[in-house]
C-alpha positions as CSV (number, residue, x, y, z in Angstrom):
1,X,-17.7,17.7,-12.2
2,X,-19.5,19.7,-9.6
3,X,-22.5,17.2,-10.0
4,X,-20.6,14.3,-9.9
5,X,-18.0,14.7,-7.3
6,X,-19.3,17.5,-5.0
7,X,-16.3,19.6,-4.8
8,X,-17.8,22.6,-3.6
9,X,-19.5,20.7,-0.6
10,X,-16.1,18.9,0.0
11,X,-14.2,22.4,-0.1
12,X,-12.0,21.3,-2.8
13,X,-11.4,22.8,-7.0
14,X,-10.7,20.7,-9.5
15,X,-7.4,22.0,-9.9
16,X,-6.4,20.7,-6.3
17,X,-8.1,17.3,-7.1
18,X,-6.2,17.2,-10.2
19,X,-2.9,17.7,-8.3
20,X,-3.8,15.6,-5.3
21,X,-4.5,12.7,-7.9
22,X,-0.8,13.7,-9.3
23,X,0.6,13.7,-5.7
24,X,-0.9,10.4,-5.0
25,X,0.1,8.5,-8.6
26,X,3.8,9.7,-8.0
27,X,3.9,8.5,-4.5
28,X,2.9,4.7,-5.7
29,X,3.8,4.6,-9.4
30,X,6.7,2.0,-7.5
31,X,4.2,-0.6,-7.8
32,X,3.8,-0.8,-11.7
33,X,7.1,-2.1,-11.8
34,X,7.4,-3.3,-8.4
35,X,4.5,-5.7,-8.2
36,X,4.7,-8.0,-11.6
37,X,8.9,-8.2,-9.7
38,X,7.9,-9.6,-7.0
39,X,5.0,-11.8,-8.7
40,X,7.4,-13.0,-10.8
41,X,10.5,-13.6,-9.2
42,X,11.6,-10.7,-11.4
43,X,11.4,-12.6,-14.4
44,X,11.4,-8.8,-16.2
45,X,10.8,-9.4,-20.0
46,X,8.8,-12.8,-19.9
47,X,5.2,-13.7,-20.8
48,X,4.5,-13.8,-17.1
49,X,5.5,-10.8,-16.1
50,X,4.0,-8.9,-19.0
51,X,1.0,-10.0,-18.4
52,X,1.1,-9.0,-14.6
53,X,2.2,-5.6,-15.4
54,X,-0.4,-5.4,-17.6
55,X,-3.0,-6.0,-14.8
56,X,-1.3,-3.9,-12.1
57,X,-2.3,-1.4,-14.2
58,X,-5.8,-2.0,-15.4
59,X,-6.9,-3.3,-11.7
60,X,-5.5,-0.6,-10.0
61,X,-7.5,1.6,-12.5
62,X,-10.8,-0.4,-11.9
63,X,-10.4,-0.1,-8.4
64,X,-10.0,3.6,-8.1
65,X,-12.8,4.5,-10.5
66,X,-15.0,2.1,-8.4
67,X,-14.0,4.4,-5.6
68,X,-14.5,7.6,-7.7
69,X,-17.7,7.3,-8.4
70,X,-19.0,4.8,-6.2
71,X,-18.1,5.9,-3.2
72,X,-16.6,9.7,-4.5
73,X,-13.7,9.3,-1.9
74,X,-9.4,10.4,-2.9
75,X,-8.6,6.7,-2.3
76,X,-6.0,4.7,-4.5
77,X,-5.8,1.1,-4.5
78,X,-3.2,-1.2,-6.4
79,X,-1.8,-4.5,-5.3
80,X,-1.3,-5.1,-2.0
81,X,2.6,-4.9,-0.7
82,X,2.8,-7.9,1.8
83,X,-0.2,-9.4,-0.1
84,X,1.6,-10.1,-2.9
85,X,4.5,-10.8,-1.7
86,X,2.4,-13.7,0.4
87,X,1.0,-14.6,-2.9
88,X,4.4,-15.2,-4.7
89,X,5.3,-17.6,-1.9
90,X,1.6,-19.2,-2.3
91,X,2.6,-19.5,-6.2
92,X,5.9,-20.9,-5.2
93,X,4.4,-23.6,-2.8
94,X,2.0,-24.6,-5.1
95,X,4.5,-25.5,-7.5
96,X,6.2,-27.4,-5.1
97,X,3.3,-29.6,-3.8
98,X,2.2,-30.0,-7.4
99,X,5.0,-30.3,-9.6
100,X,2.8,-27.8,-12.0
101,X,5.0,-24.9,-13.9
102,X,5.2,-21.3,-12.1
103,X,3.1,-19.7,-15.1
104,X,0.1,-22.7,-14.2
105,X,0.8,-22.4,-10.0
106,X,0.3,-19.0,-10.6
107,X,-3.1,-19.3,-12.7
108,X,-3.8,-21.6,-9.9
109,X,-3.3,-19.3,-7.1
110,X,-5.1,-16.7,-8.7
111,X,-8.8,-18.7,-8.1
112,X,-7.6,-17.8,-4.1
113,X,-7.7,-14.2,-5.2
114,X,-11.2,-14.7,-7.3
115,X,-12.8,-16.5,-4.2
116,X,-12.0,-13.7,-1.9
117,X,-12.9,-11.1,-4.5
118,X,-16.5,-12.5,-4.9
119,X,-16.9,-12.9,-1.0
120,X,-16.2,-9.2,-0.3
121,X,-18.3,-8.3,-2.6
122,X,-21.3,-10.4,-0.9
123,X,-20.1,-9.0,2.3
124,X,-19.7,-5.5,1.6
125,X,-23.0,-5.4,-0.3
126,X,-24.8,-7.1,3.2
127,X,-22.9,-4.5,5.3
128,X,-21.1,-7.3,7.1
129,X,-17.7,-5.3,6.6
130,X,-19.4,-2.4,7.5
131,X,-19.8,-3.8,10.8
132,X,-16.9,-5.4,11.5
133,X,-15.4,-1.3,10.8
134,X,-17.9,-0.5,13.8
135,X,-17.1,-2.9,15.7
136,X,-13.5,-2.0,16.4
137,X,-13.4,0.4,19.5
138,X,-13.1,4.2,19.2
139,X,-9.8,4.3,20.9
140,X,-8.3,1.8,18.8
141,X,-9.7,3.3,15.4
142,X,-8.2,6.9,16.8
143,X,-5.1,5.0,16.8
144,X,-5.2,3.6,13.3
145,X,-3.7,7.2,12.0
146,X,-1.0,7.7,13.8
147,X,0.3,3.8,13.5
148,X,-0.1,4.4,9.8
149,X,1.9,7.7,10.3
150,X,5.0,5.3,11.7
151,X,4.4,2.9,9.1
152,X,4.7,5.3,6.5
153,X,8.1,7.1,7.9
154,X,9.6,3.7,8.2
155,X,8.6,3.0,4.4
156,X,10.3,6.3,3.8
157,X,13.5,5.7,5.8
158,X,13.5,2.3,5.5
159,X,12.2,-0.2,2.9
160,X,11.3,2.4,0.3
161,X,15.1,3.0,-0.4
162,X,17.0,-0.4,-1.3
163,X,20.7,0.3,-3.1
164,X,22.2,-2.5,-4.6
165,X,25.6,-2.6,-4.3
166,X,29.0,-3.9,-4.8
167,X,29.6,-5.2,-1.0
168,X,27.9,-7.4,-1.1
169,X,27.7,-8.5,-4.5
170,X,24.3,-7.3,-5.4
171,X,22.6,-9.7,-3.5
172,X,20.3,-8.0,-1.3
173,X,19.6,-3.9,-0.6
174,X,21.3,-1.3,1.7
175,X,18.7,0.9,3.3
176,X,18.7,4.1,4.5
177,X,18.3,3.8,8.4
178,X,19.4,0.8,8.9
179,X,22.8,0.7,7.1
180,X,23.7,4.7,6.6
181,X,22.3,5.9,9.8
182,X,23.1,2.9,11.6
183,X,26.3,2.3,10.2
184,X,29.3,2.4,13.4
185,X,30.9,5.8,11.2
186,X,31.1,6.8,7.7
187,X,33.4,4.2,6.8
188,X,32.0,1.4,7.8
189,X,29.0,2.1,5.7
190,X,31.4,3.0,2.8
191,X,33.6,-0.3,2.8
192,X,30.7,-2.4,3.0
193,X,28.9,-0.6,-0.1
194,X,31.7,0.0,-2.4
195,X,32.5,3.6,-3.4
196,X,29.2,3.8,-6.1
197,X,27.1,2.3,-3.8
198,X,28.0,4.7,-1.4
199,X,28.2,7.7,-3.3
200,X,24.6,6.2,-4.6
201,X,23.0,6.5,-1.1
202,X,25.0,9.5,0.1
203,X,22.9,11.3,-3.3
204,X,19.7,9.5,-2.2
205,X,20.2,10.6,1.7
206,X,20.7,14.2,0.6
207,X,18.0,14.3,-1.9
208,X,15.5,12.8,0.4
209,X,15.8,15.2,3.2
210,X,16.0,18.0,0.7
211,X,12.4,17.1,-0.6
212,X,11.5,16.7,3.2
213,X,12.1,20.2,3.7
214,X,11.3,22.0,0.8
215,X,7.9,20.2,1.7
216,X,7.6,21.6,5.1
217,X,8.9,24.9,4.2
218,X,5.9,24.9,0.9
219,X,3.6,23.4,3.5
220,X,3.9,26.4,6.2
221,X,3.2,28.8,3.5
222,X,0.1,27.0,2.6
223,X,0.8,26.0,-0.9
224,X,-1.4,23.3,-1.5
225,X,1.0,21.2,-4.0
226,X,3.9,21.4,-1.3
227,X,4.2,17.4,-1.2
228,X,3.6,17.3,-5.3
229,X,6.4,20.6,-4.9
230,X,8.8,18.5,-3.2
231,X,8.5,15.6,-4.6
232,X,9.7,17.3,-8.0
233,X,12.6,19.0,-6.1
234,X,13.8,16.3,-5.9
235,X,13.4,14.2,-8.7
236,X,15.3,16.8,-10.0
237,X,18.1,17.0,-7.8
238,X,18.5,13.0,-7.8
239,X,18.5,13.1,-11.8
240,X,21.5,16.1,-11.9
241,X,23.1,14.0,-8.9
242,X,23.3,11.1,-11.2
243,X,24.7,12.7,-14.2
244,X,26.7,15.4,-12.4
245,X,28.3,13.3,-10.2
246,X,27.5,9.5,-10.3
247,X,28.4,9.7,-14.3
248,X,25.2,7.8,-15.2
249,X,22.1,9.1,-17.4
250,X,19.0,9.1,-15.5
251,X,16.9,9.2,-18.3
252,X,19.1,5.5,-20.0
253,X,15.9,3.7,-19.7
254,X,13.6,5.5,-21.9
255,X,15.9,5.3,-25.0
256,X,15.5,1.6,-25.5
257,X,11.7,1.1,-23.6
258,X,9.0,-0.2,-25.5
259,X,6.0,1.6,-24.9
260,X,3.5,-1.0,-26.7
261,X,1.2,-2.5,-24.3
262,X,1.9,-6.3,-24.7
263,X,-1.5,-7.3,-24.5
264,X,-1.0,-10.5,-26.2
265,X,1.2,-11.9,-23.3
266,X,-1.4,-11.2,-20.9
267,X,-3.7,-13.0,-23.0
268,X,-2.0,-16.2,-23.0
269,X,-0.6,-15.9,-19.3
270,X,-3.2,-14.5,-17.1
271,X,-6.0,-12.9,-18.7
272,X,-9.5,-14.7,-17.3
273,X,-6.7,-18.3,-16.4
274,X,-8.0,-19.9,-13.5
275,X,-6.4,-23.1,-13.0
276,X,-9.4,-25.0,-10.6
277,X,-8.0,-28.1,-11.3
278,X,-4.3,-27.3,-10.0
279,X,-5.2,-25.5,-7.4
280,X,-7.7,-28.6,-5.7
281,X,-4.1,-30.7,-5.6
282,X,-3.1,-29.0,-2.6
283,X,-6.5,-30.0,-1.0
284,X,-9.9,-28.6,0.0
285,X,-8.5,-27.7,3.7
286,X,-4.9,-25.7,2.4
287,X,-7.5,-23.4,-0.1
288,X,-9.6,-22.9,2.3
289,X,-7.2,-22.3,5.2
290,X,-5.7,-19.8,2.2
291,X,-8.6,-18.0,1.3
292,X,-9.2,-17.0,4.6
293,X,-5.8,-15.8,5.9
294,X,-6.2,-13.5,2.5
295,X,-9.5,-12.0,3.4
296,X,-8.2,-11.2,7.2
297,X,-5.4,-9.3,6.2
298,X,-6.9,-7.9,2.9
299,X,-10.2,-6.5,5.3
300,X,-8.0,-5.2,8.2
301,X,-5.3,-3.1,5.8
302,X,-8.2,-1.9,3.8
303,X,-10.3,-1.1,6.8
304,X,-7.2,0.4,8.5
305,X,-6.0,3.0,5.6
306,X,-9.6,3.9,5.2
307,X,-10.2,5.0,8.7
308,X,-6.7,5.9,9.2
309,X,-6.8,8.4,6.2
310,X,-10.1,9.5,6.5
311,X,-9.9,10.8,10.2
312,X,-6.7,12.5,8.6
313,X,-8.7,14.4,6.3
314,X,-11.5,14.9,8.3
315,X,-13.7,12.9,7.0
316,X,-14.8,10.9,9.7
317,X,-18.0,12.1,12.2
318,X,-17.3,12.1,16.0
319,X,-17.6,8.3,16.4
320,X,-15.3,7.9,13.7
321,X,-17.4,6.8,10.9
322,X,-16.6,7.6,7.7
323,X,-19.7,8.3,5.4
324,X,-20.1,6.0,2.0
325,X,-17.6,2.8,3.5
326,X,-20.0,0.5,2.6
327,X,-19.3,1.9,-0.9
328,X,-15.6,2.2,-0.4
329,X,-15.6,-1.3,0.9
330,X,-16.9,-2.6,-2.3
331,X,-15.0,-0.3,-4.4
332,X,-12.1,-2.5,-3.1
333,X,-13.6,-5.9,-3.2
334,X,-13.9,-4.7,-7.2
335,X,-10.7,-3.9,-7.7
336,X,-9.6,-7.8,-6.4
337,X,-11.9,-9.4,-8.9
338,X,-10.7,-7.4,-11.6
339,X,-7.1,-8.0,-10.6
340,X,-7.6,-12.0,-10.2
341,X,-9.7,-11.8,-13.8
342,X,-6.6,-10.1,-15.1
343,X,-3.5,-12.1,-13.6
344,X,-2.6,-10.1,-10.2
345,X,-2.8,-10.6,-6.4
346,X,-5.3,-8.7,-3.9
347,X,-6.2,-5.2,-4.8
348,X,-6.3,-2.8,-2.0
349,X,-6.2,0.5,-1.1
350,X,-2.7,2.1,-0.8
351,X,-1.5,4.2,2.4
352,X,-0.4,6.2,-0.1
353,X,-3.3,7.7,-0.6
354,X,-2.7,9.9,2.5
355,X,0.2,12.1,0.0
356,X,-2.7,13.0,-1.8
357,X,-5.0,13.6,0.7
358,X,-2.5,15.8,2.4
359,X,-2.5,17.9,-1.0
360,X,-6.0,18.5,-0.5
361,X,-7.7,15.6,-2.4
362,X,-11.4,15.6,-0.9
363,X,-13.5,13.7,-3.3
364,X,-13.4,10.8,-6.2
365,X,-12.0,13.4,-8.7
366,X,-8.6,12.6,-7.1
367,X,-8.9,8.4,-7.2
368,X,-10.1,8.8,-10.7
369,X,-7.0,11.4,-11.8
370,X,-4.9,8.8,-10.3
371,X,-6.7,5.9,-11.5
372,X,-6.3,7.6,-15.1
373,X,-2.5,7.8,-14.9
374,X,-2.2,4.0,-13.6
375,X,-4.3,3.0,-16.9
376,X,-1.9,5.5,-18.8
377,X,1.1,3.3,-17.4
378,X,0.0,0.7,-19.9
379,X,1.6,2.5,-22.5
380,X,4.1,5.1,-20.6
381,X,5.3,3.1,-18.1
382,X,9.1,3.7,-18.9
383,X,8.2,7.4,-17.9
384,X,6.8,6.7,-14.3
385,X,9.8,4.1,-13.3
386,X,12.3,6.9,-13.6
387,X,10.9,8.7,-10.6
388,X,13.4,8.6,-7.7
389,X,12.6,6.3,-4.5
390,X,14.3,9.2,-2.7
391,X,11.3,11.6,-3.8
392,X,8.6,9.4,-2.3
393,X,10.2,8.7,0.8
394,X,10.3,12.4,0.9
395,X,6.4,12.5,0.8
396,X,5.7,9.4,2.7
397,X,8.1,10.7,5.9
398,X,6.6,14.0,5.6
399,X,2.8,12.7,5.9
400,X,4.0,9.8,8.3
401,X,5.0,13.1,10.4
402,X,1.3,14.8,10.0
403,X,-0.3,11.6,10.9
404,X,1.4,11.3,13.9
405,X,-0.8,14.1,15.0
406,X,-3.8,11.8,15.1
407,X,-1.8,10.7,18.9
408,X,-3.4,14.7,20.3
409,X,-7.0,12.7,20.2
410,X,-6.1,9.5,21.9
411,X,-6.6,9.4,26.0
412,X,-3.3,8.8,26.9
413,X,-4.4,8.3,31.0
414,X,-7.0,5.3,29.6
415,X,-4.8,2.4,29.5
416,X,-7.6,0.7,28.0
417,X,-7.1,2.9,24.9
418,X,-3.5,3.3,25.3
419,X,-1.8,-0.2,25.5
420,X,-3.5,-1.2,22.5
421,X,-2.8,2.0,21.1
422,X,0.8,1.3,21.5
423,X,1.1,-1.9,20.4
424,X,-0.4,-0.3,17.1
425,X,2.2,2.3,16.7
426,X,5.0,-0.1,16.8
427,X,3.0,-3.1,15.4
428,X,2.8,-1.6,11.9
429,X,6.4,-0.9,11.1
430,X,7.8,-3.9,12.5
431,X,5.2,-6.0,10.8
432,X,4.7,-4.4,8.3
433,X,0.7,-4.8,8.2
434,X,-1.5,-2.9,9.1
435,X,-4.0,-5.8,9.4
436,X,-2.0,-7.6,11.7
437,X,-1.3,-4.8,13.7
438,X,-5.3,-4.2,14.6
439,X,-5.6,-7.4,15.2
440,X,-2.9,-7.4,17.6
441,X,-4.8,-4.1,19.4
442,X,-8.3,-5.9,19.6
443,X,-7.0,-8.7,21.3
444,X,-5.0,-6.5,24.1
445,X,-7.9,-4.1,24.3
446,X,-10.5,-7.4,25.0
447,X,-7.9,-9.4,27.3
448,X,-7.6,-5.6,29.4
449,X,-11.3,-5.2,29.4
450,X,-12.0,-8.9,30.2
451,X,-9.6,-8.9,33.2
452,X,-10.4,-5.5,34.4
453,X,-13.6,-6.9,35.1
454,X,-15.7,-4.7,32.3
455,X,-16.3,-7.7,29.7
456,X,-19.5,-6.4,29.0
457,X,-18.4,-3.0,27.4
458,X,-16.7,-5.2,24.3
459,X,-19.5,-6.3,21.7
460,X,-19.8,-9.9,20.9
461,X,-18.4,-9.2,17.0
462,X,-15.0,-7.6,18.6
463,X,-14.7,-11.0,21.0
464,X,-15.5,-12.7,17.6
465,X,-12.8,-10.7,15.6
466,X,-10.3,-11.2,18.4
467,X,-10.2,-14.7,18.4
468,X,-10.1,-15.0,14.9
469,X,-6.8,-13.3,14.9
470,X,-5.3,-15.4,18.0
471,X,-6.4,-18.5,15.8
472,X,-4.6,-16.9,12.6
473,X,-1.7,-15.9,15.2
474,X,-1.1,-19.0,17.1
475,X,-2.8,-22.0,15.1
476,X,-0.3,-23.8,13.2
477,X,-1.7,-25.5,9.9
């Protein structure tokens, strides 16, 4: 181990790695269900969705052991949120230009994926990506961390926690800040729910900020697990809740799961199915115009979480490079090859990753623990869907919180670095991507420089990066 992953040089144990890796898995073991949902249209049960499950898994695991040894960082990487959500709708258009069936629209859209696997892979191996990660300005890449930090406290107040309720016939979530905590009073909130509904979220509220604290409280006595700590807190708490006082048992699921990897679904579904020939229907210009808008948001979240958690951790020198992101960078490019070989959208690395890097994960001993568990869902998948949604959003608002501290090494009487900077911080949550959310920094930081008269201190690659997003922003196709 000490060969491999240099814990000692990293000031890590293998026990901490271990736990990180743990800390990490539970914070995004969502996705395993999550992803072949959304792919899928929640078609839970078919061929289809089988088969995507099936590669959620194995990807995700390729990915991370990429990153393990390749590049020995605590990185995780799954399917996208936001990319695959983009992809569904790419499926869904396809189908409707075409006429093809959503199982062969799907095979279709996956080629997208395989194209911009291959070309990160060329780039990251000619440093090009590399580059493009130097080319964004200091002040903006200090402000990568903190805008990750709101994005990941708004996952953990917001999105992360949908009820489904009676209200409003099941047909779309209740959230945490929006409808509890932005609810006119108590009853409001309660007659639009229903009374399970809102005893469901009043459990959910309670258990969340109990995890919070019991973090925090772990944390300032320097216990290393404290977000793992909390996290089980509670898990534990939400699963008595439920049977205590909701009158449901929180472990129903497992009794009638099937813990049989249905391999021969993703065989027949998506396994190595590239449709060429359906996909060329919607015309060389649409794919193209496709592939691309997947690679700019696929390189600027990957880029983003990278440097975002890696100044976090430390691991950045005092320009802000991070050592081995060429190898990172391809570690992720990996994982999206695998995932389009396997049936599944754009593999990327998860801001997720920062829950385990917060328990001390240091080196590729923690991607590869986590990596190992995501394989592991293949066949105990049933196990990681009971964890609670209110036990992540416990870990992701409490390292949302400690990101936020990134804001003490950003100039704050520089409006060159702080406009941008700002946009950043409330440019993630809202959009919900952190590509988008650079992009929309570069171009502020190059218009302030350009009219404040010192156009020459941008490079020509962050002019060139800067248009590209005001052409993916403004240029309708």
């Amino acid at each position: 181990m000490e060969k491999i992953f240099k814990l000692k040089e990293n000031g890590t144990t293998v026990r901490t790695e271990l736990l990180a890796g743990l800390t990490t898995f539970m914070t995004m073991a969502y996705i395993v269900a999550l992803n072949p949902n959304l792919l899928t249209n929640f078609d839970v049960g078919s061929a289809l969705w089988n088969g995507v499950f099936l590669s959620t898994c194995i990807a995700s695991a390729v990915g991370m052991f990429c990153m393990a040894f390749l590049a020995n960082k605590p990185f995780a990487m799954a399917p996208g949120m936001g990319l695959n959500s983009f992809f569904a709708v790419v499926v869904a258009n396809i189908a409707g230009l075409t006429g093809l069936s959503y199982v062969a629209s799907f095979q279709a859209a996956l080629v997208i994926i395989l194209v911009e696997g291959i070309l990160f892979c060329i780039l990251s191996v000619l440093n090009v990506r590399e580059k493009i990660v130097d080319a964004i300005p200091l002040g903006i890449r200090l402000g990568i961390s903190p805008a990750i930090g709101m994005m990941l406290m708004n996952i953990g107040l917001g999105s992360n926690v949908g009820i489904y309720a009676e209200g409003n016939g099941f047909s779309a979530p209740f959230y945490v800040m929006r409808d509890f905590f932005g609810a006119l009073t108590p009853s409001v909130i309660k007659t639009n729910m229903g009374d399970a509904g809102y005893n469901t979220m009043i459990l959910t509220v309670i258990t969340m900020f109990i995890g919070l604290f019991v973090i925090v409280a772990m944390a300032k006595k320097g216990v290393k697990a404290s977000v793992l700590i909390g996290m089980l807190v509670s898990s534990i708490i939400y699963w008595a809740g439920q049977a205590l006082f909701l009158g449901t048992n929180p472990f129903a699921s497992l009794s009638g799961a099937s813990f049989i990897p249905p391999f021969a679904d993703m065989m027949e579904t998506t396994f190595f199915k590239f449709n060429f020939s359906g996909l060329m229907e919607i015309g060389w210009f649409t794919v193209t115009t496709l592939v691309i808008t997947f690679c700019i948001i696929d390189m600027f979240d990957t880029i983003g979480t990278l440097v975002g958690t890696a100044s976090r951790a430390g691991m950045v020198d005092e320009n802000g490079n991070m050592p081995n992101m060429k190898e990172a960078l391809l570690s992720d490019a990996i994982g999206t090859v695998a995932g389009a070989c396997t049936g599944t959208s754009t593999v990327t690395t998860f801001v997720e990753s920062a829950s385990g890097v917060e328990a001390g994960g240091r080196t590729g001993l923690t991607a590869l623990t986590t990596g190992v568990l995501f394989f592991a869902c293949i066949f105990i998948a049933p196990v990681a869907a009971i964890i609670p949604a209110a036990a992540t959003s416990a870990a992701l608002i409490y390292v949302g919180v400690l990101m936020l501290m990134g804001l003490k090494n950003v100039d704050f009487d520089d409006m060159d670095q702080m406009v941008p900077v700002a946009l950043m911080l409330i440019g993630m949550p809202v959009s919900g991507s952190i590509g988008h959310a650079i992009g929309l920094g570069l171009i502020a930081y190059t218009i302030i420089k350009v009219c404040g008269g010192k156009f020459k201190e941008v490079s020509g690659l962050t002019y060139g990066i800067s248009l590209l997003f005001l052409v993916k922003f403004f240029l309708a196709v």
